[in-house]
VEXVEXDO-26413 format. One record per residue (C-alpha): residue number from 1; residue in one letter; x, z, y. Coordinates in steps of 0.02 Angstrom, whole numbers, plus 32768, in hexadecimal, padded with zeros to 4 digits. Each point is the difference from the previous one (the first is absolute). Layout:
BEGIN
PT   seq   type   east     up   north
PT   NUM      A      X      Z       Y
...
***
This chain:
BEGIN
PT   seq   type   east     up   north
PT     1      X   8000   8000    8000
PT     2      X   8049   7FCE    80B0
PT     3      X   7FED   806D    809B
PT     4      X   7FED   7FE5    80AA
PT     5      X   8013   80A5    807E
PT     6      X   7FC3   7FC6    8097
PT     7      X   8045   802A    809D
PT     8      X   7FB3   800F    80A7
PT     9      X   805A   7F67    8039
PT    10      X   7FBB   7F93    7F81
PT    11      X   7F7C   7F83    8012
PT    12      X   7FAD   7F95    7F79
PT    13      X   7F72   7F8B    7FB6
PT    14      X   7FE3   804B    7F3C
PT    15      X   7FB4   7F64    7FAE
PT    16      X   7F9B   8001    7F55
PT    17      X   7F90   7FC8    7FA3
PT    18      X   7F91   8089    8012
PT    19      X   8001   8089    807E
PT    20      X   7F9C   8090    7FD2
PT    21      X   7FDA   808B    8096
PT    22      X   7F94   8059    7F91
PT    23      X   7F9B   801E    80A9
PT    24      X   7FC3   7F4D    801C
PT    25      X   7FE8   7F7F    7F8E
PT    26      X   8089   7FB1    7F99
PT    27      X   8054   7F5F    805C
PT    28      X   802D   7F78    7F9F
PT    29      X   80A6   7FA1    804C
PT    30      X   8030   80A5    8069
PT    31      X   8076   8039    807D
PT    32      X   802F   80B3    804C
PT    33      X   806C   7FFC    80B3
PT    34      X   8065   809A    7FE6
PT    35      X   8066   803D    8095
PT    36      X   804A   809C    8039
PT    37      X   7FCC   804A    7F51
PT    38      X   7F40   7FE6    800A
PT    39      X   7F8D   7F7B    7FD8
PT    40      X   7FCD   7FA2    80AA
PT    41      X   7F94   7F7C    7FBB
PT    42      X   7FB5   7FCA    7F6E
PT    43      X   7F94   7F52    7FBA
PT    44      X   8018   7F60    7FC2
PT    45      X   80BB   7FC3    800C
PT    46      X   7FDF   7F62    8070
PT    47      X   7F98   8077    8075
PT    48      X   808B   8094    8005
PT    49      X   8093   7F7B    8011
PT    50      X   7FB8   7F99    808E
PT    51      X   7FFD   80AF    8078
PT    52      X   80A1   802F    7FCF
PT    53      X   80C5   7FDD    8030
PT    54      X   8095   8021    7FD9
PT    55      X   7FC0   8070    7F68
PT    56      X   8069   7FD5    7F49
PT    57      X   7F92   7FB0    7F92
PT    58      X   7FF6   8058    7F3C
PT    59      X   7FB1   7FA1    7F81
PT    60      X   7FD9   8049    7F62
PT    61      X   7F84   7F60    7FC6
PT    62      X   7FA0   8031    7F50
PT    63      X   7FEE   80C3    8021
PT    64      X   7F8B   806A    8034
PT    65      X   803A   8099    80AA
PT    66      X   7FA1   8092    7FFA
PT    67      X   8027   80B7    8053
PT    68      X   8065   807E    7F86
PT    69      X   7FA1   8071    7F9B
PT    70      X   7FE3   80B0    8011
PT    71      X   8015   8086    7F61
PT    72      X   7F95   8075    804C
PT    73      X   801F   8094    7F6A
PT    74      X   8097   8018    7F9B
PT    75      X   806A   8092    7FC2
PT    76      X   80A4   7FB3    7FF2
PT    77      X   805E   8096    7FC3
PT    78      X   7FAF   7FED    7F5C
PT    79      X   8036   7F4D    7FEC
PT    80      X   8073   8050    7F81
PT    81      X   7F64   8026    7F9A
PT    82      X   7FF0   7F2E    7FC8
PT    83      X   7FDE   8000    7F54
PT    84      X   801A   80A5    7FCD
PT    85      X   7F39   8009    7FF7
PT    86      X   7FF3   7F82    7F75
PT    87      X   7F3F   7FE9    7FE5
PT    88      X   7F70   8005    807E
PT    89      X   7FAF   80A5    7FEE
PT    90      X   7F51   8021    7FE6
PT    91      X   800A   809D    804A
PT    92      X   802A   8029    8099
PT    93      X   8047   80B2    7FEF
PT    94      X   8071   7FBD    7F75
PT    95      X   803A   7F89    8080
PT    96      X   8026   8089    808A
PT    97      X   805B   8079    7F7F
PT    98      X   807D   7F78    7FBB
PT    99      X   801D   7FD5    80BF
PT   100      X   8012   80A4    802C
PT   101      X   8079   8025    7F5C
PT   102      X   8067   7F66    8008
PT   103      X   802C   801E    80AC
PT   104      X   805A   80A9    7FFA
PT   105      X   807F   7FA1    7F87
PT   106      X   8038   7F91    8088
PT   107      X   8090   8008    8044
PT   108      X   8013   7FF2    80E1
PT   109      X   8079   7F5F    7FE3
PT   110      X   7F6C   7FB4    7F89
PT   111      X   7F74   800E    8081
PT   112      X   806E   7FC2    808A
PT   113      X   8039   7F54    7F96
PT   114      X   7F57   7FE8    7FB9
PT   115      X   7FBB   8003    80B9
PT   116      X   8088   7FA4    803F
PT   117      X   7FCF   7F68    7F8B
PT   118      X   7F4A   800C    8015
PT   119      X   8021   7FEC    80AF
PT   120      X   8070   7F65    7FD0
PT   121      X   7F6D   7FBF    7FA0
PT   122      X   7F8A   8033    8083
PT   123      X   8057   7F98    8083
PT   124      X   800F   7F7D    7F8C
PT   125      X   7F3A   8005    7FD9
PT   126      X   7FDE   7FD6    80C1
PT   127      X   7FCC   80A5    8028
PT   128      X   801B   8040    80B6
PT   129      X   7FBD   8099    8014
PT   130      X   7FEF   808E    7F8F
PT   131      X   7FAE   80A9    7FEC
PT   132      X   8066   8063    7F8A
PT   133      X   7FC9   80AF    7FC8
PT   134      X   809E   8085    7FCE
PT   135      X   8013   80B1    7FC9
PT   136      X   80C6   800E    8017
PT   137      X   801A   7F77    8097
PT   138      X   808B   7FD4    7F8F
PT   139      X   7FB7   7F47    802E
PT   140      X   7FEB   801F    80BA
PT   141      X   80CC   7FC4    8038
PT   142      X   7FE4   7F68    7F9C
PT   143      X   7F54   7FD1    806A
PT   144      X   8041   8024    809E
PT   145      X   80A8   7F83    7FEA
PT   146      X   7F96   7F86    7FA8
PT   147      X   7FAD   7F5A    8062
PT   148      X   7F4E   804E    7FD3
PT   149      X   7F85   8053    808A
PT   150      X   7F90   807E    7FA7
PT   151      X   7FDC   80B2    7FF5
PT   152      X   8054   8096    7F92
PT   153      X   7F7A   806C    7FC5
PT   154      X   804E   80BB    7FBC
PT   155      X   7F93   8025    7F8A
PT   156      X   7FBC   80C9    7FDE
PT   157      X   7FC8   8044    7F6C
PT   158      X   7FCC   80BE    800C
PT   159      X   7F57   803A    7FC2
PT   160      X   8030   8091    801C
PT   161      X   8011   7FF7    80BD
PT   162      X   80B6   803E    8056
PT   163      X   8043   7F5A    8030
PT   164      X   8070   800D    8097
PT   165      X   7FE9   7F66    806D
PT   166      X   808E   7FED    805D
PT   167      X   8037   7F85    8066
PT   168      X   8051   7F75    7F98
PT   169      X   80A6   7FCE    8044
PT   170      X   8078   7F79    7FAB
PT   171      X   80B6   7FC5    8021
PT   172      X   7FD6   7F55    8017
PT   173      X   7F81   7FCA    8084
PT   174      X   7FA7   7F5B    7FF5
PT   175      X   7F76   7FA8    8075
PT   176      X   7FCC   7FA7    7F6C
PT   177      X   7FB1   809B    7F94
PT   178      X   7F7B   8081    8049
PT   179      X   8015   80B4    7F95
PT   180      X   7F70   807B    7FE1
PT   181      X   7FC0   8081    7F79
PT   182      X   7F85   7FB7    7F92
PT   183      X   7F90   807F    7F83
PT   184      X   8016   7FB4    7F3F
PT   185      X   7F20   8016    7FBE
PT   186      X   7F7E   8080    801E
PT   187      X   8017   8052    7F59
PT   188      X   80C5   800F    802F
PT   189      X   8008   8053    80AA
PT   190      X   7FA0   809C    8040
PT   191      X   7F6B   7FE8    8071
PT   192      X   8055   8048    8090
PT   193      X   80A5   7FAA    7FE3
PT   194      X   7F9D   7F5C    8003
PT   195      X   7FBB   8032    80AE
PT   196      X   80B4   8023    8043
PT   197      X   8040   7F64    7FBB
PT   198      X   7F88   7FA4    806B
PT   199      X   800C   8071    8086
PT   200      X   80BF   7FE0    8000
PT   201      X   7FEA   7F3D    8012
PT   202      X   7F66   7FFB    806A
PT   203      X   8077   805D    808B
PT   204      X   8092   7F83    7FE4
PT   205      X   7F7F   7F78    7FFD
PT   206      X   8039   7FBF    7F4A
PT   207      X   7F99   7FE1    7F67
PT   208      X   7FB3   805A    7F8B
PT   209      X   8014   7FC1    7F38
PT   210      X   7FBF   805A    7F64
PT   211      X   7FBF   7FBE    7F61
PT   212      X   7F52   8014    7FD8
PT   213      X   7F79   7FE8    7F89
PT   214      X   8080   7FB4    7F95
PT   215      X   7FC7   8049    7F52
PT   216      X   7F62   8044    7F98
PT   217      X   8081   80A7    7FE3
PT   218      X   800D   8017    80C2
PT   219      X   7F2F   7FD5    802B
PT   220      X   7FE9   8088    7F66
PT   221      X   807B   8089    802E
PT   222      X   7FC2   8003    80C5
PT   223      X   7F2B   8006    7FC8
PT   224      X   8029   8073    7F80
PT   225      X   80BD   805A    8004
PT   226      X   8015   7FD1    7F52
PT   227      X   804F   7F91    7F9B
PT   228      X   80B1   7FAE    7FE3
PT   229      X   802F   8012    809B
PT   230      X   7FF3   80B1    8001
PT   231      X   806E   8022    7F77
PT   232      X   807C   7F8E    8045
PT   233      X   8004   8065    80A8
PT   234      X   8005   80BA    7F9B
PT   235      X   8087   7FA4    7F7C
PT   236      X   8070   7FD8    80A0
PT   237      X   7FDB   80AF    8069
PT   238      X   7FA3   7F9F    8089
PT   239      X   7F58   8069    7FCA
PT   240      X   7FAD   804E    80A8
PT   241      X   7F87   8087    7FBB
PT   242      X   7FB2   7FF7    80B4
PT   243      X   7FD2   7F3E    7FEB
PT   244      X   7F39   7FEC    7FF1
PT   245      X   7FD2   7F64    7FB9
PT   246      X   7F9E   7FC2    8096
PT   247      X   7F7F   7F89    7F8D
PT   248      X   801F   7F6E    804E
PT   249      X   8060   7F51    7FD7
PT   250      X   809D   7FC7    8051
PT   251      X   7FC2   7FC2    8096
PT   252      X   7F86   807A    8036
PT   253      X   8074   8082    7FF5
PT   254      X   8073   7FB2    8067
PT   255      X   7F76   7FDF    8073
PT   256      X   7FD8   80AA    7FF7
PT   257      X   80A4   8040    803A
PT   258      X   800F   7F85    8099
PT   259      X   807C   7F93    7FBF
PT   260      X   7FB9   7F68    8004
PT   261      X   7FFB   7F96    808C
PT   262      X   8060   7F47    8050
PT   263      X   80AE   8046    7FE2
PT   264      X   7FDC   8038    7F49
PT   265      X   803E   7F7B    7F73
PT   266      X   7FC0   8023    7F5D
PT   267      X   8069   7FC2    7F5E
PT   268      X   7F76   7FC6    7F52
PT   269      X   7F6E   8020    8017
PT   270      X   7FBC   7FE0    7F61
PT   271      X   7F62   8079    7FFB
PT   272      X   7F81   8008    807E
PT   273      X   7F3B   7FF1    800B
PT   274      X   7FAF   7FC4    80A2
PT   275      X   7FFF   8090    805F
PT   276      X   80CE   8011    8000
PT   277      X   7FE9   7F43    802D
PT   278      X   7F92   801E    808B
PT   279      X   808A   808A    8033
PT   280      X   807D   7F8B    7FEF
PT   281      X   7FAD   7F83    8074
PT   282      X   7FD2   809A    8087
PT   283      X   80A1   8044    800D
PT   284      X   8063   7F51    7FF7
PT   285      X   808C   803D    7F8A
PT   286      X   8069   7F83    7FAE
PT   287      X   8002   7FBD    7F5C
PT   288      X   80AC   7FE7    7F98
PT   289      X   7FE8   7FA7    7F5B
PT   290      X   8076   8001    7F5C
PT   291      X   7FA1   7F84    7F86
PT   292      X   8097   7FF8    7F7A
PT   293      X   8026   80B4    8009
PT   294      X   7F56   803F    7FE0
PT   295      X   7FE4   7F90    7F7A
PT   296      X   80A6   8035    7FB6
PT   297      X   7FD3   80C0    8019
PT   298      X   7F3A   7FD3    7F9F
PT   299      X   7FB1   803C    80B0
PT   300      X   7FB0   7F5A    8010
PT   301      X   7FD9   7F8A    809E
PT   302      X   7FA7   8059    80AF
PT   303      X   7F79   7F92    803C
PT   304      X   804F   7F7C    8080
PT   305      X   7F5E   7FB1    8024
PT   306      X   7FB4   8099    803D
PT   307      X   8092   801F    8082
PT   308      X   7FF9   7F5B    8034
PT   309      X   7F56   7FEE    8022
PT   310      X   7FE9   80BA    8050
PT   311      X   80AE   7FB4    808B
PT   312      X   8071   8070    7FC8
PT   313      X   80C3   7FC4    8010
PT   314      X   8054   7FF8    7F50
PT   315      X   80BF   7FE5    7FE9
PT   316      X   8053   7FEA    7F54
PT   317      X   8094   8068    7FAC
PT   318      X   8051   7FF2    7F66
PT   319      X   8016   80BF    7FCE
PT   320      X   80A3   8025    7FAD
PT   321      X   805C   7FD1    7F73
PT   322      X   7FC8   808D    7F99
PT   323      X   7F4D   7FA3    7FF4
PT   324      X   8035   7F41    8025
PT   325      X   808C   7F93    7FC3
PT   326      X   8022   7FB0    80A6
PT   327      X   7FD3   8033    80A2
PT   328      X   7FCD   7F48    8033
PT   329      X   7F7C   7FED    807A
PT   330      X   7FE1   7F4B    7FC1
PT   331      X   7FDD   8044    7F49
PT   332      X   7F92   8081    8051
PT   333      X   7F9F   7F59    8063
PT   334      X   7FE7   7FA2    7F57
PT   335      X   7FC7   80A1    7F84
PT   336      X   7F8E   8000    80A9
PT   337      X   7FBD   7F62    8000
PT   338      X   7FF2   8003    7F3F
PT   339      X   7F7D   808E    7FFB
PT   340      X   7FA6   7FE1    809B
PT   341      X   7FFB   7F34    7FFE
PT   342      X   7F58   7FED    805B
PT   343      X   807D   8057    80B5
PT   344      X   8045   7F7F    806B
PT   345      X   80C4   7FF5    7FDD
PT   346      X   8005   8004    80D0
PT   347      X   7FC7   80B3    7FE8
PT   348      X   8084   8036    7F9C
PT   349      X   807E   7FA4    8057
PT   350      X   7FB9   8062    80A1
PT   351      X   8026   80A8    7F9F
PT   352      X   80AB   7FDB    7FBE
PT   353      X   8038   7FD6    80C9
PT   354      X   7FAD   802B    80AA
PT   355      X   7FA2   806F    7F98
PT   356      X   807D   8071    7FDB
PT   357      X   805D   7FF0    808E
PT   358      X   7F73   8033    805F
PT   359      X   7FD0   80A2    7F97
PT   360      X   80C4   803F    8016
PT   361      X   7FF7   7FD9    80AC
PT   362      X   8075   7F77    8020
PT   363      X   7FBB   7F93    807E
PT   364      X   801C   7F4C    801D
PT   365      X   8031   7FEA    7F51
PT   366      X   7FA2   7FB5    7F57
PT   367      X   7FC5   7F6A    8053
PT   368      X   803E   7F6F    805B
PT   369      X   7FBD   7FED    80A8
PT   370      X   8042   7FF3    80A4
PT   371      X   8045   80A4    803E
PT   372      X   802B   803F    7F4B
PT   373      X   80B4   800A    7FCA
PT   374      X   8033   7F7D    7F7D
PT   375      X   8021   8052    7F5E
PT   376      X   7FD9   7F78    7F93
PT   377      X   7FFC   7FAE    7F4C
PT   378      X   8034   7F61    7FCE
PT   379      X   7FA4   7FEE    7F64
PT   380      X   8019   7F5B    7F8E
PT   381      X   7F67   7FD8    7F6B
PT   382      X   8063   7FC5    7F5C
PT   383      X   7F44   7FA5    7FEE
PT   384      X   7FD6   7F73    8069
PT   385      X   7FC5   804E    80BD
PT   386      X   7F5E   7F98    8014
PT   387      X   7FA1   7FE7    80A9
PT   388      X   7F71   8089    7FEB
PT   389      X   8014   8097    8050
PT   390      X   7FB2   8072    7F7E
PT   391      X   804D   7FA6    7F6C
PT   392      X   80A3   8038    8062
PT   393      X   7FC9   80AD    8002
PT   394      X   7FE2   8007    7F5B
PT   395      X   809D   7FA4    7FB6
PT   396      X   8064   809E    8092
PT   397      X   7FB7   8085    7F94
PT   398      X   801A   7FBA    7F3E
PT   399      X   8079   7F72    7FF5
PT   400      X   80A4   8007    7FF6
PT   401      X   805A   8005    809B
PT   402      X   80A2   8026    805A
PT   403      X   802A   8059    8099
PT   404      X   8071   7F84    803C
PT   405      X   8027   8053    80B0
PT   406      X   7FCB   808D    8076
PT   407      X   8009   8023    80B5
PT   408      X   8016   80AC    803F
PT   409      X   8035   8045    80BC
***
């Protein structure tokens, strides 16, 4: 894959094929003026080339530009976990102990170079901007010399309460990354812990990620108290004899303890009736999905349709390693459009770029328009590219293809 890091005395005419800008239709024979680092103009090539001068012409002919794409939720320091869960589970709790066990026998060196590739692959993938999720920040100096924008979530775990949330300061300062505390489920971290978690970013002005409503174990242990996941809390000392199960599912407990609002991103959500929907919708929360990796874990699908149609913004991640083989966006696109066919590949293609940029709040990125910085794919079909636009989309998501270049400032 060639790169191209633009600099702000740069100025170009893209040409393709195709020219995607995810938010405007696709243009067929397409060219992006690109100057000073940002997009100034975008159409049809003979229209874009007539108005400009002096700009260096680019032709990439048979291939299709679109923005980068954005891994919204990863947990990169258990990229060492590949493989070491052999089968998909088909139960969840199994899943969680053998993550939870294999873990503790790696080794600091381990988790760094298993990172450090998955980054490699990451960047090789086309992805941009990530979201990655950590318990040690063992992956946080690799992030923030890295050519990705994205935000370092340090993940808490303490049901039973007595987390100190301290400032988090680092050797290595970076523009690109944004660094918060992020709470790991409801069934995980104590109700007041939760609430100080999104106290904590609500006064820095930073997001607020959890997972939710990702399993039947964790809808069962928060209606009732019982269950697998309350052996697995007393097995591990996390028990809080105080905790009173407060009856409700995921979502309306969170709702219940304020924590769900514009600034709240919420990783699964596999299990929810249509009052957590209409919560959902109220409170605009966003949506993170991880098709492979709940398949993988036997949680099932969550219900795209229903967030689409109630307007709700949904982003795509690809989970870790521990519960996905690769952590390729454009794998996560096609297991996507295989089990929900009847969705418009635009959609998707929407939620693997501006999307995502969007819900980690990185603005002017994930689409190509004028005024947004050019971080761009170069993307080449190994099928023939025809002339119609949603044939195009279509072949993007599950034909082989090649990411011949990208452009990054």
């Amino acid at each position: 894959m060639g790169e191209i890091k633009l600099q702000s005395y740069h100025h170009y005419i893209i040409r393709a094929k195709w020219i995607l800008p995810i938010l405007a239709p696709p243009i067929i024979d397409g060219a992006i003026e690109i100057k000073g680092k940002k997009i100034v103009s975008i159409g049809k090539f003979k229209e874009v080339f007539k108005k400009t001068a002096f700009a260096k012409p680019i032709n990439f002919e048979e291939s299709i530009i679109l923005p980068s794409l954005v891994n919204v939720h990863t947990h990169l320091e258990l990229s060492a976990l590949r493989y070491k869960i052999v089968l998909p589970s088909d139960n969840f709790i199994s899943w969680v102990k053998n993550v939870i066990n294999l873990k503790k026998e790696l080794t600091v060196s381990e988790i760094r170079e298993a990172a450090r590739a998955s980054l490699y692959n990451l960047w090789k993938e086309g992805v941009g901007i990530i979201g990655d999720v950590g318990n040690t920040a063992i992956t946080l100096p690799l992030l923030c010399n890295s050519p990705f924008y994205g935000y370092f979530f340090n993940e808490v775990l303490s049901f039973r309460g007595g987390y100190n949330l301290k400032e988090i300061k680092i050797d290595t300062e970076s523009l690109n990354f944004k660094i918060t505390y992020s709470a790991h489920a409801p069934y995980s971290v104590s109700p007041l812990l939760l609430q100080a978690i999104k106290a904590y970013n609500k006064k820095r002005k930073k997001l607020f990620c959890i997972h939710c409503a990702e399993s039947l174990e964790e809808v069962e242990f928060l209606k009732t108290g019982k269950g697998q996941l309350l052996s697995l809390l007393k097995e591990k000392g996390q028990w809080n004899e105080d905790f009173i199960p407060p009856k409700l599912s995921p979502v309306k407990y969170l709702y219940k303890l304020k924590l769900l609002d514009k600034d709240t991103l919420l990783i699964h959500v596999v299990y929810i009736d249509e009052e957590d929907l209409e919560i959902l919708k109220k409170t605009g929360v966003k949506i993170c999905i991880c098709p492979k990796s709940n398949l993988f874990t036997g949680v099932g699908l969550p219900e795209i349709k229903r967030f689409i149609f109630a307007g709700l913004d949904i982003c795509i991640g690809t989970d870790s390693l521990a519960s996905n083989d690769q952590l390729s966006i454009w794998e996560e696109l096609r297991t996507l459009y295989i089990h929900y066919p009847d969705i418009s590949p635009d959609i998707f293609l929407k939620m693997a770029t501006f999307n995502g940029a969007k819900v980690l709040g990185f603005e002017k990125m994930g689409a190509l328009l004028p005024g947004y910085y050019a971080h761009m794919l170069v993307v080449e079909i190994k099928d023939y590219l025809t002339d119609n636009p949603k044939e195009t989309l279509l072949n993007l998501i599950n034909a082989e293809k090649e990411i011949k270049y990208r452009l990054y400032v």
